[in-house]
C-alpha positions, 0 to 999 in steps of 0.5 A: 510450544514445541518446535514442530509446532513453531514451524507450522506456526512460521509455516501459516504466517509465510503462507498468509503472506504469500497468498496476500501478495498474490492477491494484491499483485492481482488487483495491482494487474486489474487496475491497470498498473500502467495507467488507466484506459479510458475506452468505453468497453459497450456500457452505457453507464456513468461514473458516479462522482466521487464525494472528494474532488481529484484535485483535492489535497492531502496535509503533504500536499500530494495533489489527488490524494484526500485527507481520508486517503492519507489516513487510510495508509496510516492507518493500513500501515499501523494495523500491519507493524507487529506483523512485521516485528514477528516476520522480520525486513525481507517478508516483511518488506513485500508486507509493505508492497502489499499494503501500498498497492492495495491502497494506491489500486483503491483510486486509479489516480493515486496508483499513477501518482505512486508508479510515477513517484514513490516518495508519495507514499513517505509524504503522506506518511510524513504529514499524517503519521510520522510515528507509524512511518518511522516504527515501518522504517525501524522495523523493515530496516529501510531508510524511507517507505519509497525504497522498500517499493519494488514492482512501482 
């Protein structure tokens, strides 16, 4: 591979990158980052319940947080690893926001739980996949998950 053609190569995968982050920190903004506004907007419509109770408790005991989302960002973080190899700490580190965000904006109440406290995130990961953990770690270049989250 020529090095004009490893440019374009670098050139799409910081483009991904940057689209990605755009399009989580608009879905970060939808889900109302600072909370949730209960206020009924005219819709006559119910909630439908959810299949797990909100005080239902992950293996780390991280109130609100089900084991299926905690193997969900176990599992998000896994499909992201090699991605993080190739781009290096600093893209990859807003790689790692994006993952995050996305997944704490799947459920208002996690989103709070991660805004409140960062270390959420390393004590699910440390009762579900600590492997994953560590290999993000090694590859962003960071003590724990928590301090590679800006913008929580």
């Amino acid at each position: 591979m020529n090095s004009a053609a490893k440019a374009q190569s670098r050139f799409r995968r910081v483009a991904r990158v940057v689209v990605s982050v755009a399009g989580a920190v608009a879905v970060f903004a939808a889900t109302g980052a600072c909370g949730t506004d209960a206020t009924n907007t005219g819709s006559s419509s119910t909630l439908a319940p959810t299949d797990a109770p909100t005080t239902a408790t992950s293996p780390s005991g991280a109130a609100g947080i089900t084991e299926q989302q905690s193997q969900q960002l176990c599992s998000d973080l896994d499909a992201q690893l090699q991605e993080w190899r190739i781009q290096g700490p600093t893209i990859g580190r807003g790689g790692l926001n994006i993952v995050v965000q996305t997944w704490a904006a799947q459920s208002g109440t996690i989103n709070l739980q991660v805004v409140q406290n960062r270390s959420i995130v390393d004590e699910v990961t440390i009762a579900t996949c600590p492997d994953t953990r560590a290999e993000a770690m090694r590859s962003l270049d960071i003590p724990d998950l928590a301090s590679g989250l800006v913008g929580f």
